[in-house]
C-alpha positions in Angstrom: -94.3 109.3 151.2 -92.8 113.1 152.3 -89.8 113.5 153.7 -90.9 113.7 157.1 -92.7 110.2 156.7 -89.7 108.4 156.0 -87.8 109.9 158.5 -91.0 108.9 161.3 -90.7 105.8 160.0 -86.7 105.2 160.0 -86.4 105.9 163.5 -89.4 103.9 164.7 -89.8 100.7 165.9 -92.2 97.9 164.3 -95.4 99.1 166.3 -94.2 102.6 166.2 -94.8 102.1 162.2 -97.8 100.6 162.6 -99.4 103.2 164.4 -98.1 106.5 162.8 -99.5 104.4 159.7 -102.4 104.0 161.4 -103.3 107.7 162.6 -102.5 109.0 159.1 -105.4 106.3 158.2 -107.9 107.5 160.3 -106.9 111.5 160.1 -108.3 110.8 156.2 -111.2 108.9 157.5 -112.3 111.6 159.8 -111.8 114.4 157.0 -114.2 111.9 154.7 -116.7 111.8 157.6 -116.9 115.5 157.8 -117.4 116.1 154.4 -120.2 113.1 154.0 -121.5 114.5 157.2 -122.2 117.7 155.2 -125.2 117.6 153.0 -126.8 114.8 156.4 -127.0 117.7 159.1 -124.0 119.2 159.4 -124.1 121.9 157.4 -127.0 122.6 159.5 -124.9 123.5 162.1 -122.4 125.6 161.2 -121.2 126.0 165.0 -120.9 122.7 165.7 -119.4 121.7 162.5 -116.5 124.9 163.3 -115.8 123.1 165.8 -115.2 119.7 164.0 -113.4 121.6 161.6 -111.0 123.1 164.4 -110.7 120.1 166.1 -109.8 118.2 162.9 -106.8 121.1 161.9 -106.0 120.6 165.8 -105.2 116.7 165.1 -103.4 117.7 161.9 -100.7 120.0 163.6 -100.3 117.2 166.3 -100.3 114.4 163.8 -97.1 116.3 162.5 -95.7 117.2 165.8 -95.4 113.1 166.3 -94.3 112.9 163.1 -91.2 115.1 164.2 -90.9 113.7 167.4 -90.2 110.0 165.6 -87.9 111.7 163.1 -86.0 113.0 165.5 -86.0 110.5 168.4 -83.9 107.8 166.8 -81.3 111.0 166.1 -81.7 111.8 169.7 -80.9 108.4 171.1 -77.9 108.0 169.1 -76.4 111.5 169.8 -77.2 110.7 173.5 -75.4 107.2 173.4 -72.1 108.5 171.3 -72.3 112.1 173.3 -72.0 110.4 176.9 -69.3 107.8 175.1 -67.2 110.5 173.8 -67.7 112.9 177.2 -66.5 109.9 179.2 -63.8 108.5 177.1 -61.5 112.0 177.3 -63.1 113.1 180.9 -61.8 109.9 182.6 -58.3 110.3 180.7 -57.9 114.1 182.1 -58.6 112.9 185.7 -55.8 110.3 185.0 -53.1 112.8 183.8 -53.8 115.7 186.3 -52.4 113.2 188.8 -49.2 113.0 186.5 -49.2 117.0 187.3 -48.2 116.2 191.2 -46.1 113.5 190.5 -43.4 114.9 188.0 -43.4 117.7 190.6 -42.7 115.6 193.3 -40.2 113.2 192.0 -37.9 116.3 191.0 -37.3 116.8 194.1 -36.3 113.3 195.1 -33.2 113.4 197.2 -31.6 110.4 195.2 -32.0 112.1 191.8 -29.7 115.1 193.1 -27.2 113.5 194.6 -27.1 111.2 191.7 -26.8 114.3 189.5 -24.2 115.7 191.4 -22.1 112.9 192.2 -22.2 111.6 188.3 -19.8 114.7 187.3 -17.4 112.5 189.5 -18.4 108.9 187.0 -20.5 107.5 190.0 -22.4 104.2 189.7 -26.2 104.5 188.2 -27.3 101.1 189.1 -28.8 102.4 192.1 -30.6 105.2 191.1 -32.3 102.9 187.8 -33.1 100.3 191.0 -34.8 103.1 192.4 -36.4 104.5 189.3 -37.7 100.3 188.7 -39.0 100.8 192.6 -41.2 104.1 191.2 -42.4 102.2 188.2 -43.3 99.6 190.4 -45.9 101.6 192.3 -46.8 103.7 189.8 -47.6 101.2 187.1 -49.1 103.7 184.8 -45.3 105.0 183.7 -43.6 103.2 181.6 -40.2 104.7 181.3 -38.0 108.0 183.6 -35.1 109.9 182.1 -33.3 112.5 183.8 -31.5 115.0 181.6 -28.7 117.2 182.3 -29.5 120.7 181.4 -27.0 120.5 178.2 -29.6 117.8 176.6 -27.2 114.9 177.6 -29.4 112.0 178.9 -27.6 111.1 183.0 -30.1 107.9 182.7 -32.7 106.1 181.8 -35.0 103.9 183.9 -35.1 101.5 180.5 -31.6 102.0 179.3 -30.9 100.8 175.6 -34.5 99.7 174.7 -36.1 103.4 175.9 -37.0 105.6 173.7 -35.5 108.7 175.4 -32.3 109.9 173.5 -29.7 112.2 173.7 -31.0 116.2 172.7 -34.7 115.8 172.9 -36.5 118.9 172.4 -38.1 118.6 175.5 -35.2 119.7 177.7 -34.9 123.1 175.9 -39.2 123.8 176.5 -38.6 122.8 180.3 -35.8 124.8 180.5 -38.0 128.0 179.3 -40.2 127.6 182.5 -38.5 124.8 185.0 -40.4 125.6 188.0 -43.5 124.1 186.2 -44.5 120.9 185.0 -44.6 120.6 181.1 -47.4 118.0 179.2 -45.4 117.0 175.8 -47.2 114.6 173.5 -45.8 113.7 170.3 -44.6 110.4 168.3 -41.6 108.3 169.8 -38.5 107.4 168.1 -40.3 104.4 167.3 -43.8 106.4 165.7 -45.5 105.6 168.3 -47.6 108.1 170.6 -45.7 108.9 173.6 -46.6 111.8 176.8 -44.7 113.1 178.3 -44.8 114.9 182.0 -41.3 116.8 182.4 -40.1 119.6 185.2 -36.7 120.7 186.1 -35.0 119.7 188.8 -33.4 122.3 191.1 -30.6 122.3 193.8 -30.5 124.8 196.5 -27.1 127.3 196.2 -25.0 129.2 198.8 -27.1 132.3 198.1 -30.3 130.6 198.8 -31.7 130.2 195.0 -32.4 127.7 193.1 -30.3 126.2 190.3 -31.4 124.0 187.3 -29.2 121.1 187.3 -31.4 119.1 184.9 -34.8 117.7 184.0 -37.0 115.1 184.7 -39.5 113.7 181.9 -41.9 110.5 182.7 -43.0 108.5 180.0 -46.8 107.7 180.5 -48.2 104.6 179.0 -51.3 106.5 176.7 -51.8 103.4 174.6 -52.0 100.7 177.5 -54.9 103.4 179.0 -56.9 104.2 176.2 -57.2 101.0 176.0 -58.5 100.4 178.9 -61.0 103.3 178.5 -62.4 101.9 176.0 -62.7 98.5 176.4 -64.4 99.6 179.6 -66.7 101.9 178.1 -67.3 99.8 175.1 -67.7 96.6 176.8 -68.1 93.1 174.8 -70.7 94.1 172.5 -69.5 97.5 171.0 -72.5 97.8 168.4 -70.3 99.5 165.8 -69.1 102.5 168.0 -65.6 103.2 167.5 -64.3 105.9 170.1 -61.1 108.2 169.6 -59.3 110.8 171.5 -58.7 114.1 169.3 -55.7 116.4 169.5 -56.2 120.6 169.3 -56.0 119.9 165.6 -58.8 117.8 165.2 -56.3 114.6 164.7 -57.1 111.1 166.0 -54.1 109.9 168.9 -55.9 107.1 169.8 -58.6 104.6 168.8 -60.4 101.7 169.4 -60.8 100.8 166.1 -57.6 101.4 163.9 -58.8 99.9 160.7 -61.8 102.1 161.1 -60.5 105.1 162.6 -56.8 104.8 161.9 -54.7 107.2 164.2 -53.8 110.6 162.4 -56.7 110.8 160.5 -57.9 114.6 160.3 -61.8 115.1 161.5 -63.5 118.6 161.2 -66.3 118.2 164.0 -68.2 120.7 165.8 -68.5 120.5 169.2 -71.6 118.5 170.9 -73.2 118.0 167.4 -73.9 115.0 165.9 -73.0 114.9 162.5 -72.7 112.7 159.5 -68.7 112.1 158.4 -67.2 109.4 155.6 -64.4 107.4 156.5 -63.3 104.9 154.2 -66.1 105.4 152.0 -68.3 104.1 155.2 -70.9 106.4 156.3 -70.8 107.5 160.2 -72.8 109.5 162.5 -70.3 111.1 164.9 -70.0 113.6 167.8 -67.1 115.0 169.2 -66.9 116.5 173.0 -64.2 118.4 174.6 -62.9 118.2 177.9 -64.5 119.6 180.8 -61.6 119.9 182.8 -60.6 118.6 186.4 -59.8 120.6 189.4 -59.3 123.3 186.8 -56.8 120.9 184.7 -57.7 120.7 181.4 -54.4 119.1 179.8 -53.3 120.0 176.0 -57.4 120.7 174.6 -57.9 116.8 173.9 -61.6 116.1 172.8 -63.4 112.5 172.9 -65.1 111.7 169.4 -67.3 108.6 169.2 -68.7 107.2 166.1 -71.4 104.9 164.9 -71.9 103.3 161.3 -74.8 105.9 159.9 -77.2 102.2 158.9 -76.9 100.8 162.1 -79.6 102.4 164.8 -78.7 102.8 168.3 -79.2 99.8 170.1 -82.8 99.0 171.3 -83.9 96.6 174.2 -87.4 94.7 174.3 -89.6 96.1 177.3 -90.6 93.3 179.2 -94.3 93.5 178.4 -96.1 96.1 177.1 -97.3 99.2 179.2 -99.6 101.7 179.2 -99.5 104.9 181.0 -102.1 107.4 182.8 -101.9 111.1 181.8 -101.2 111.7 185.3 -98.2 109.5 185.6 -96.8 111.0 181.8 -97.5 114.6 183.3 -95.0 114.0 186.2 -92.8 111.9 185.1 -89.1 113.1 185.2 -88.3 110.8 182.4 -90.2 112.8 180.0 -89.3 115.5 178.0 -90.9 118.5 178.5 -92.0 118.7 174.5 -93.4 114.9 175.0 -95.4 116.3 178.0 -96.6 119.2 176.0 -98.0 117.2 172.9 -99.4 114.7 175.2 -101.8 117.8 176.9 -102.8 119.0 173.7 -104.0 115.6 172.9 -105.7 115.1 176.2 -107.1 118.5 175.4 -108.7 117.4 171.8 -109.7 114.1 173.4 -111.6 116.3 175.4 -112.9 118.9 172.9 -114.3 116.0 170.9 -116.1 114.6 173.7 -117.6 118.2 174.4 -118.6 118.1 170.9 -120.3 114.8 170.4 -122.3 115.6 173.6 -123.5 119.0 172.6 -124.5 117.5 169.1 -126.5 114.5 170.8 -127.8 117.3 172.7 -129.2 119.5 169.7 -130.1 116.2 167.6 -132.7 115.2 170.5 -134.2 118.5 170.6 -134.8 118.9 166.8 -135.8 115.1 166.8 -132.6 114.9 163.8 -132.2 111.0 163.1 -129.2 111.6 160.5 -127.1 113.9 163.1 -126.4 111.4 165.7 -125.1 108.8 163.1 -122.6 111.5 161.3 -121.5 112.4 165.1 -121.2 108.7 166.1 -118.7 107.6 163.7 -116.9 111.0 163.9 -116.7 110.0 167.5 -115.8 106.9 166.5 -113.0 107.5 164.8 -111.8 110.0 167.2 -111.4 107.5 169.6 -109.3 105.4 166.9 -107.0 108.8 166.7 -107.1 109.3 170.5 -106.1 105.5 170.6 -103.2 105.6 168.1 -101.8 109.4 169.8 -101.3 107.8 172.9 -99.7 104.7 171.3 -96.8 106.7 169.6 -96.3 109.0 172.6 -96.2 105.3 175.0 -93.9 104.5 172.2 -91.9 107.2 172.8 -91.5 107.2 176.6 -90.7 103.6 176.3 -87.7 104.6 174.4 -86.9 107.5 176.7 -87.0 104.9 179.3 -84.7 102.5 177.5 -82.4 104.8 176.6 -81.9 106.5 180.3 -82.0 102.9 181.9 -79.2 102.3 179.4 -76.9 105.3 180.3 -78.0 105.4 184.0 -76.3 101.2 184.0 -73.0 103.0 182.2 -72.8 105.9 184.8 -73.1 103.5 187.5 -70.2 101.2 185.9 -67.9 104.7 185.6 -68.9 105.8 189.1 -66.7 102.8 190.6 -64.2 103.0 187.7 -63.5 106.4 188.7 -63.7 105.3 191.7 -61.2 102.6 191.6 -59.1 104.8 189.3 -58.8 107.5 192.4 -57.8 105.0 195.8 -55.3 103.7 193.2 -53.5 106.6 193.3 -53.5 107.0 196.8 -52.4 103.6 197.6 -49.0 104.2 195.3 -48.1 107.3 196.9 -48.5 106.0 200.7 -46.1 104.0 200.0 -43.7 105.4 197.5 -43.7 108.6 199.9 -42.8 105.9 202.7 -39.3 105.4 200.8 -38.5 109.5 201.2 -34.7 109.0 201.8 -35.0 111.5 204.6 -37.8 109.7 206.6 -35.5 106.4 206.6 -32.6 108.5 207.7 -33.8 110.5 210.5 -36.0 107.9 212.0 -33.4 105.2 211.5 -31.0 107.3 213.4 -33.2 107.6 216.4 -34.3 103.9 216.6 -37.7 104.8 215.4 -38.8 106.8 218.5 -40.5 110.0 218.1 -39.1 111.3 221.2 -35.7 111.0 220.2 -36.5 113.2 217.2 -35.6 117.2 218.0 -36.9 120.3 216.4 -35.0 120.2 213.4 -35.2 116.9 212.5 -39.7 117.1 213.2 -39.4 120.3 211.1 -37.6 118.6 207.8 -40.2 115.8 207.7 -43.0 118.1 208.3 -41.6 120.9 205.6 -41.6 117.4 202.7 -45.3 116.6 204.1 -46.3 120.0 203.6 -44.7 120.3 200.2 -46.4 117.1 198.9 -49.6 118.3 200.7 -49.6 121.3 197.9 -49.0 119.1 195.3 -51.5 116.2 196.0 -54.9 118.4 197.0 -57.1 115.0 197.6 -55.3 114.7 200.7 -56.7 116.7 204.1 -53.3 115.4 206.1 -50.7 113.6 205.9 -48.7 112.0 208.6 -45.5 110.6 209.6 -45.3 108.1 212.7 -42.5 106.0 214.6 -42.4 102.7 215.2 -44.9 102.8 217.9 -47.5 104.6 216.0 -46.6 107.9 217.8 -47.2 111.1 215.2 -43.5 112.3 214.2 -45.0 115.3 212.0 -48.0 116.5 209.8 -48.3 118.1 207.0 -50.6 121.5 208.6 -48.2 122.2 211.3 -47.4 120.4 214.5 -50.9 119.8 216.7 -51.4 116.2 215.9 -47.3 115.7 217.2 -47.1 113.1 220.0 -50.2 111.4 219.4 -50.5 107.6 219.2 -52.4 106.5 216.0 -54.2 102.7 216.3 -56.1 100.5 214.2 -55.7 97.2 212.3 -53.7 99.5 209.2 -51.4 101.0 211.4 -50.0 98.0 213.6 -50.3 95.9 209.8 -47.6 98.6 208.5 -45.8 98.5 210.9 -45.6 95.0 211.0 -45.0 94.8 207.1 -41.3 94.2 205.3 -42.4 94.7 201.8 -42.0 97.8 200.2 -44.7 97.4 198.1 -46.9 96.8 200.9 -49.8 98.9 201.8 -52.7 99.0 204.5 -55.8 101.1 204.4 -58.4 101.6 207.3 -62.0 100.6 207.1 -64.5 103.3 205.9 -65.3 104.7 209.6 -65.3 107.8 211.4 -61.5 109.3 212.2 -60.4 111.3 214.3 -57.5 112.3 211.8 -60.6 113.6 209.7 -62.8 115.7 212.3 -64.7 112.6 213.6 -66.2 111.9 209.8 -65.2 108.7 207.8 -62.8 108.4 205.7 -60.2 106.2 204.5 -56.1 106.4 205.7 -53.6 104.6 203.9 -50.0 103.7 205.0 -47.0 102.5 204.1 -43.7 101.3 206.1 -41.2 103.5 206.7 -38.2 101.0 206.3 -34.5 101.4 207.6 -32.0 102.2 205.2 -31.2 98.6 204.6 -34.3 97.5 204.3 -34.2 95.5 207.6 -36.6 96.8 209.9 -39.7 99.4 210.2 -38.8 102.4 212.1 -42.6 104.2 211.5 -44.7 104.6 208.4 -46.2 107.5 206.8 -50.5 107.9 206.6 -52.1 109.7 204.4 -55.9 111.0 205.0 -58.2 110.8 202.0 -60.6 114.3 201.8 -63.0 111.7 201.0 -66.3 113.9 201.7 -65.8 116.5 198.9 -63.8 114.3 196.7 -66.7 111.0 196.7 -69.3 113.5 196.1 -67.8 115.6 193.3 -67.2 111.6 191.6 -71.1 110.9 192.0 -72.1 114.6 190.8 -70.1 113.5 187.4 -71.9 110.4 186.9 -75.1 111.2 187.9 -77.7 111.5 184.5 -79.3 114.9 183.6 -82.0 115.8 181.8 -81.1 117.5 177.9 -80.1 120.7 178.8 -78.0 119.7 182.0 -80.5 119.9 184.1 -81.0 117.5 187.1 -83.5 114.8 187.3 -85.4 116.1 190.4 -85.6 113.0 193.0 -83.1 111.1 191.4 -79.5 110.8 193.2 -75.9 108.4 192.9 -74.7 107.0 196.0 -71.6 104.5 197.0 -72.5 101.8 199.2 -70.3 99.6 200.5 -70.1 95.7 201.3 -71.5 96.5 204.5 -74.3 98.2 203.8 -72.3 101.7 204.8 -73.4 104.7 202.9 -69.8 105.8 201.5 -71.3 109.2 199.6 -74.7 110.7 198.1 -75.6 113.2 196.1 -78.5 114.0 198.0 -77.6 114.8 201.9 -80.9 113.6 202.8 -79.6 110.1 202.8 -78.0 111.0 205.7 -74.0 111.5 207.3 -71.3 109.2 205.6 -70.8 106.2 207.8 -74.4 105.6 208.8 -76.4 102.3 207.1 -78.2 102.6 203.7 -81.9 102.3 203.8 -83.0 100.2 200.8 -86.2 101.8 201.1 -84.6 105.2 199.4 -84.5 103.1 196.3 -88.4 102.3 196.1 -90.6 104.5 193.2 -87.9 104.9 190.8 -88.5 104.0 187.7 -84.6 103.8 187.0 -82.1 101.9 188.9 -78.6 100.6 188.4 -76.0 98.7 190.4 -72.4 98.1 189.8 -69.8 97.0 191.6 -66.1 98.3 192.1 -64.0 96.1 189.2 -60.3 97.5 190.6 -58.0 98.9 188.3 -55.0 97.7 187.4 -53.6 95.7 190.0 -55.4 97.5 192.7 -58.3 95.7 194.2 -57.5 92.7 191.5 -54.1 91.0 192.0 -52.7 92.9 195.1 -54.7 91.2 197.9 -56.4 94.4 198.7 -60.7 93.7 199.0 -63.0 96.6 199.3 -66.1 96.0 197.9 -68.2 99.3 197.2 -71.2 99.5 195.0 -72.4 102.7 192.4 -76.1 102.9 192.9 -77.9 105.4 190.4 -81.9 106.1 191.0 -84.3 108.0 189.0 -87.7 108.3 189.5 -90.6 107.5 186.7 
């Protein structure tokens, strides 16, 4: 058996052996037939027997083109799988940490940090600002630990204290101090060994002169091993099949893994990008791929690449069709699931299908007129056997856009799960910094002082709150406004100048906020047309704006998701393309919610946001997939919080 047998025959199924055994039978049983056919008429002919002869050579280049396209489909399937695995596992990390970006910004300019800095050179009391540090933490559950530095390296605190792994001269205060207007993204191993990243900034006080002075730095400890957990347990599910997934560093060393005895972190892998390639690890054969990055809202975080890995005996997964299928040339010819180089060897053998046919009939034709009884017998089991060849070449290529079918149905059910993920990952955000932007010591103060009425607010005190909106509005670019209001609803500022001032806001969110005593509390609109958003829907979230003690609400800040550009941008990411990167034409990703809203679409023929779904968009596509929003963390899952919205993905056949 050649080389390009065994291959055929290692990525094929049981019936795709069969028939590529099958076709190699009957291309030697039509080249017999020929020859016998010969010295019984044929030769007789020599036009009509050039023409067997081309048509037979025509059956021999496409009985190798299958060949090739079985050799190299299981190899396809697999680089697919592990590509989209790998692309996935670092691209929904980098959307994670370019929100760590804002934050770090943000939180060095928390009022409570400076005074606590300045008022410390005087011995003061910490225990408030760790209670406030715990209050961040508690929102933002994706940090695990705060220091704040002074700029000599001496540590001022801790959110952890003793057990944190923060100490006294880290290196990191000297590379914030080179540039500490900007963030800085510092990974390396803890005092412990263990991974830790880092998202540090200096922290500035404003001087007589009006400049800025460094009085320290602020570093938050993000947990990377609790999330790359959870990446890959999502995108690995309960059955992982072998694959073992790892996040790479610039140097091609493994941070993380979901498989440490396989992939043990700080093993060194030489990969080139997007190829799938054999590697040894342990003396274990693997086929691997490794993708970088491709970045988010221009972030693309310290060159960290996803690698995925499957053992190099075990084939990519396979599911059983439901019953077998057969398909027209028609539907083949258009079908978007096909590759253009299936399409192509399926005309030519429509096209030698047809040749032989043309052949057969012009030899019946010449046989009658020259009364040849031995012609029509040689022709008829030539013909015969073509049909056995025609039979078999359209087996294998059914075969094959089966598998294309399995294998898109496959990752088109996986996008779907990530479109919510991502999803879920997103509103998360927004839902901790509603409410952690609620506790801005300022808001408190100034609407404390005026018993929670807007009115009582003058110029000064309206342009403070609007000058920290407007600040946090260029941190956090996923917002279109943000909002402070009183204790009757009545807009107190905004964050893009002063016109919505005065206003009253309503809804079930805004009168629950207001009602609400819990700091941790938050309360989001319904997905419906807002005013606050030009008329289109969106979601607002809010949080109470509590009195210094903690007594009563005196107003609550809202904060306006850009949803249209933001929803869409999420469904563009997760929507399956074609090898290349092109679209599938027809096919689209949409977020329906519980109510049968249309929430986003990739195609704007579905419609405006807000309107109903028609289930009737999801009729003639071959491909469709479901999935519902799982939460994240404790959003959606443990803090009472229910907003069902579904990830539907269609392709047509």
């Amino acid at each position: 058996m050649t080389d390009e047998h065994s291959a055929a025959m290692s990525a094929a199924d049981g019936a795709g052996v069969a028939a590529i055994r099958n076709l190699d039978q009957l291309q030697s049983t039509w080249n017999n037939i020929v020859l016998t056919g010969k010295p019984n008429g044929l030769a007789e002919k020599p036009d009509l027997l050039a023409s067997l002869n081309q048509v037979g050579g025509e059956f021999e280049k496409l009985r190798h083109e299958l060949l090739d396209a079985f050799s190299h489909a299981g190899q396809r399937e697999t680089a697919v799988e592990l590509g989209m695995r790998a692309q996935i596992s670092v691209d929904i990390l980098i959307r994670n940490l370019f929100e760590r970006t804002a934050d770090v910004g943000f939180l060095a300019e928390d009022v409570a940090i400076l005074d606590s800095l300045a008022a410390n050179e005087a011995g003061a009391d910490l225990l408030p600002l760790r209670q406030r540090l715990d209050a961040y933490i508690a929102k933002y559950s994706v940090y695990d630990d705060i220091a704040i530095y002074r700029p000599d390296g001496k540590l001022h605190v801790t959110r952890l204290g003793e057990t944190s792994r923060f100490a006294d001269g880290h290196a990191l205060v000297a590379q914030v101090l080179t540039r500490p207007a900007t963030f800085h993204e510092i990974f390396h191993a803890g005092s412990d060994g263990s991974a830790q990243l880092i998202y540090a900034q200096g922290i500035h006080r404003q001087i007589a002169s009006g400049h800025k002075q460094v009085i320290g730095v602020l570093a938050l400890s993000f947990r990377f091993a609790d999330e790359m957990s959870g990446i890959f347990a999502d995108l690995l599910g309960e059955n992982p099949g072998g694959v073992v997934l790892a996040i790479l560093d610039g140097d091609g060393q493994a941070i993380a893994s979901s498989d440490a005895d396989a992939l043990p972190v700080g093993t060194s892998l030489t990969l080139t990008e997007s190829v799938l390639q054999p590697v040894t690890l342990g003396e274990r054969p693997f086929l691997a791929t490794r993708r970088p990055t491709k970045g988010y809202q221009g972030f693309f975080g310290l060159g960290w690449s996803g690698v995925a890995l499957r053992p190099a005996n075990r084939p990519a997964a396979k599911e059983a069709a439901a019953e077998a299928e057969a398909h027209e040339a028609g539907s083949i010819a258009k079908s978007e699931i096909v590759s253009d180089e299936l399409k192509r060897i399926f005309g030519r053998a429509y096209a030698i299908d047809t040749d032989l046919h043309l052949i057969g009939l012009n030899g019946k034709i010449a046989a009658d007129r020259e009364n040849n009884r031995v012609l029509p017998a040689v022709l008829g089991s030539i013909r015969e056997i073509g049909e056995g060849i025609r039979n078999a070449v359209h087996g294998i290529i059914d075969d094959l856009y089966d598998q294309a079918r399995r294998n898109l149905d496959r990752e088109t059910r996986q996008m779907a799960a990530l479109g919510v993920n991502i999803m879920d990952r997103n509103l998360y955000e927004r839902a901790n910094d509603c409410r952690w932007w609620a506790l801005t010591p300022a808001f408190r103060r100034i609407l404390a002082a005026r018993g929670g009425k807007a009115p009582q607010l003058g110029a000064e005190e309206r342009g403070e709150i609007g000058g920290i909106l407007a600040y946090v509005n260029s941190l956090y670019t996923v917002y279109s406004l943000l909002l402070v209001f009183d204790a009757e609803g009545v807009v107190v500022a905004g964050s893009r100048g002063d016109t919505m001032n005065g206003q009253t806001l309503s809804g079930a969110h805004i009168a629950a906020a207001l009602a609400n005593r819990d700091p941790q509390g938050y309360f989001v609109s319904d997905f419906v047309p807002s005013p606050l958003y030009g008329g289109q829907p969106t979601y607002v979230y809010c949080g109470t704006i509590l009195s210094p003690d903690g007594a009563e609400a005196v107003g609550g800040v809202a904060v306006v998701f850009d949803s249209a550009p933001q929803f869409r941008q999420m469904l563009l990411d997760v929507l399956p393309q074609r090898e290349g990167g092109a679209a599938y034409r027809g096919g689209f990703a949409a977020f329906v919610n519980e109510a049968g809203i249309l929430v986003a679409s990739t195609d704007p023929a579905h419609g405006p946001a807000g309107e109903p779904f028609d289930p009737k968009l999801l009729s003639g596509h071959a491909i469709l997939a479901r999935s519902t929003s799982p939460g994240y963390r404790e959003f959606k899952r443990s803090d009472a919080y229910v907003d069902t919205v579904t990830c539907v993905i269609a392709i047509p056949g």
